[in-house]
C-alpha positions as a Python dict, from the first residue, in 0.01 Angstrom:
ca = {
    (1, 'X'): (0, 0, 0),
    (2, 'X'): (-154, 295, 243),
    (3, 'X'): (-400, 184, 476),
    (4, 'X'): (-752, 332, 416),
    (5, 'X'): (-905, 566, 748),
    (6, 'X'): (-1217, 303, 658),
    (7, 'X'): (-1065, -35, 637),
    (8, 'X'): (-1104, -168, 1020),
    (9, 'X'): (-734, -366, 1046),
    (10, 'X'): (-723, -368, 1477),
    (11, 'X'): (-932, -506, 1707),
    (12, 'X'): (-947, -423, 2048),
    (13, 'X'): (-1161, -622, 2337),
    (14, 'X'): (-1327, -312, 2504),
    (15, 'X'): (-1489, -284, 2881),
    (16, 'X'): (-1584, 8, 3135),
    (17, 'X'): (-1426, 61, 3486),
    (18, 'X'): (-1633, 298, 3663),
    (19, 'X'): (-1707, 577, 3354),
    (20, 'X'): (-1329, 496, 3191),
    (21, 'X'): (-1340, 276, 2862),
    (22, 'X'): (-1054, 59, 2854),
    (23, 'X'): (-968, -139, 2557),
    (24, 'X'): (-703, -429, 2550),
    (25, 'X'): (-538, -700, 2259),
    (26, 'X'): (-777, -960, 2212),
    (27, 'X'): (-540, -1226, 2303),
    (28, 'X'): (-493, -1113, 2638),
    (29, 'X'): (-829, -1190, 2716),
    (30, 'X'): (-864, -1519, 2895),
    (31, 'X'): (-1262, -1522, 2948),
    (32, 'X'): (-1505, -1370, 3089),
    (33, 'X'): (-1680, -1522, 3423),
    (34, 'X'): (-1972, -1431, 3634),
    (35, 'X'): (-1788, -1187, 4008),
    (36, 'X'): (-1580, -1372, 4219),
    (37, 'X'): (-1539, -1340, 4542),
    (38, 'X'): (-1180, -1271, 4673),
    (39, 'X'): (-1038, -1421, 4944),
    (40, 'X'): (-840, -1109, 5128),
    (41, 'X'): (-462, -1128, 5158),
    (42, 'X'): (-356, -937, 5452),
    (43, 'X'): (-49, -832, 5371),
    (44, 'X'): (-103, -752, 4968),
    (45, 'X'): (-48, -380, 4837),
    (46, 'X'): (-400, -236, 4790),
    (47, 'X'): (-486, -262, 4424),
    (48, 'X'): (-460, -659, 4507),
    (49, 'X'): (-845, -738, 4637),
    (50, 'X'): (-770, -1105, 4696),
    (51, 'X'): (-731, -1434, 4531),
    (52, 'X'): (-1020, -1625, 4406),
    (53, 'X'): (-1018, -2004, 4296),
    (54, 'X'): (-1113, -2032, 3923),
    (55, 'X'): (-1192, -2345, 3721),
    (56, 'X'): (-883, -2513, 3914),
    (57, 'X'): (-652, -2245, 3959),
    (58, 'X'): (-591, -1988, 4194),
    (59, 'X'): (-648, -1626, 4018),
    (60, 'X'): (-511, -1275, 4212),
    (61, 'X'): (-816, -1018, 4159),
    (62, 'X'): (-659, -679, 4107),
    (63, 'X'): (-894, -380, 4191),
    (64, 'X'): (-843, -185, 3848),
    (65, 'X'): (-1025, 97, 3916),
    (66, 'X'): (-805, 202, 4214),
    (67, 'X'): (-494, 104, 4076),
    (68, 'X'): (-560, 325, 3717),
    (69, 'X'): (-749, 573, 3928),
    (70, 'X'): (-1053, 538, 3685),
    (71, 'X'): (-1235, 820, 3630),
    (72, 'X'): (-1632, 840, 3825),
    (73, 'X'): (-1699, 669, 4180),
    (74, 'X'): (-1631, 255, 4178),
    (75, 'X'): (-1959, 140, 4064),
    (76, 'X'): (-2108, -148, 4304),
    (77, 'X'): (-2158, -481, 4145),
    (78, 'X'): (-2453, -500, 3879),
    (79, 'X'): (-2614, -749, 3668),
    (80, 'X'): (-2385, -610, 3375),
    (81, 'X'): (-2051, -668, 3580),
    (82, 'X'): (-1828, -928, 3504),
    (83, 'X'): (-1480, -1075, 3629),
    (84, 'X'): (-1254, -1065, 3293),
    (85, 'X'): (-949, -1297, 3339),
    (86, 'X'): (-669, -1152, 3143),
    (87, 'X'): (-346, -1345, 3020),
    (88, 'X'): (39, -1281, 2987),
    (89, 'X'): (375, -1406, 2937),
    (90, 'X'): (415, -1338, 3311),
    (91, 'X'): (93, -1476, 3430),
    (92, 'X'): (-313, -1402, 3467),
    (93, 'X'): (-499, -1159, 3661),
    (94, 'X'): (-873, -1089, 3688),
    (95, 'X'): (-1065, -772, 3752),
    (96, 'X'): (-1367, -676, 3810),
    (97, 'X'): (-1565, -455, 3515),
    (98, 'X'): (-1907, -260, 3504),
    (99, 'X'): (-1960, -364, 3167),
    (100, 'X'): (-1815, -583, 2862),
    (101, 'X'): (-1869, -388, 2545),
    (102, 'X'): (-1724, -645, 2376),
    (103, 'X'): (-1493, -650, 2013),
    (104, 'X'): (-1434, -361, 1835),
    (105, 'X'): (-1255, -340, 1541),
    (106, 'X'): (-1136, 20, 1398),
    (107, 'X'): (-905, 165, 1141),
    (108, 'X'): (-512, 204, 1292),
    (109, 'X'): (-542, 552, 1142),
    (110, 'X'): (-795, 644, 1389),
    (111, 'X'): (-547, 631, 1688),
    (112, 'X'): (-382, 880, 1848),
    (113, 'X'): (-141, 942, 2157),
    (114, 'X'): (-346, 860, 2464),
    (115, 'X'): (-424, 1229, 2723),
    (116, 'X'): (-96, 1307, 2786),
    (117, 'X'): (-235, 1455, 3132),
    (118, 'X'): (-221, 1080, 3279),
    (119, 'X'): (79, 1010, 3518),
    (120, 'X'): (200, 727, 3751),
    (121, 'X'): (53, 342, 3611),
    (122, 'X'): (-197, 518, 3382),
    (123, 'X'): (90, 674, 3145),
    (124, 'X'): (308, 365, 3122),
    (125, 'X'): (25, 142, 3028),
    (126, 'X'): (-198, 396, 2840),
    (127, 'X'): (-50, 347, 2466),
    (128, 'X'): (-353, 527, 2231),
    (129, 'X'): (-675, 619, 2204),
    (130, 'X'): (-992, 629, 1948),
    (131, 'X'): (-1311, 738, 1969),
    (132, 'X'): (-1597, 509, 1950),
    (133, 'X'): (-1968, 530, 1992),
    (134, 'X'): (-1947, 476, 2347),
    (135, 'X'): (-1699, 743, 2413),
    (136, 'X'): (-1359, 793, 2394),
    (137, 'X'): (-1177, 408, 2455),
    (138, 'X'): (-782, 435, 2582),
    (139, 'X'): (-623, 144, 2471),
    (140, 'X'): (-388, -30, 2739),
    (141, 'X'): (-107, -270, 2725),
    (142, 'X'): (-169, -591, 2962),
    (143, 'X'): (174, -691, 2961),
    (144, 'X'): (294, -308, 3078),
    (145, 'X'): (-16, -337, 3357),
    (146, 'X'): (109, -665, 3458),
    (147, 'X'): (488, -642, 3510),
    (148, 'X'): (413, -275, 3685),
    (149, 'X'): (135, -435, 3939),
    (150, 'X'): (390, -711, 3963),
    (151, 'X'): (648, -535, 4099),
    (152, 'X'): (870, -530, 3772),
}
């Protein structure tokens, strides 16, 4: 049977680094915690901000909006920011976002190839794009984002 363009079938967990609306698989979303504070690694590559000690376990904080090269000026830390721990097969990460719009769920038919103007990270993790109230959201794949950042 053909899926209707109304019937929302995918959900997608949906936050904002500086003015860029990211939205990721709900199951790679750990939680969502109040800013940590990293502790610096000296000799890390730059997107890694630091390592921050989480509920018993030590967390890497990766500065997203440098390593996508989000769109609009890194936004300083606001009430509405939040830490969002995200999960793999390889591992967890956290990152720092301006704001957690939280669940969305859409019709598959609404997505499209993501801007095909992205290069580097942003076009191997990129994978479609809607658009939602908000603005337009570019989906990304955690476990792409991961392995890349990782080295792999």
């Amino acid at each position: 049977m053909a899926a209707r363009a109304d019937v929302a079938d995918v959900q997608f967990f949906v936050f904002r680094i500086g003015t860029t609306l990211i939205g990721v698989a709900p199951p790679n979303v750990d939680r969502i915690v109040a800013p940590l504070r990293p502790v610096r690694i000296p000799t890390a590559p730059t997107h890694v901000l630091g390592v921050a000690h989480l509920q018993g376990r030590i967390v890497t904080i990766v500065g997203l909006h440098n390593a996508l090269h989000a769109e609009g000026a890194k936004a300083p830390t606001t009430h509405e920011s939040r830490m969002l721990v995200l999960r793999t097969e390889g591992g967890m990460f956290a990152c720092e976002v301006q704001q957690v719009l939280g669940l969305q769920a859409i019709s598959s038919l609404t997505l499209r190839t993501p801007d095909k103007t992205h290069d580097g990270l942003r076009a191997s993790v990129y994978t479609a794009e809607y658009d939602a109230a908000e603005g337009v959201v570019t989906v990304m794949d955690v476990e792409r984002l991961f392995s890349a950042l990782s080295g792999g």
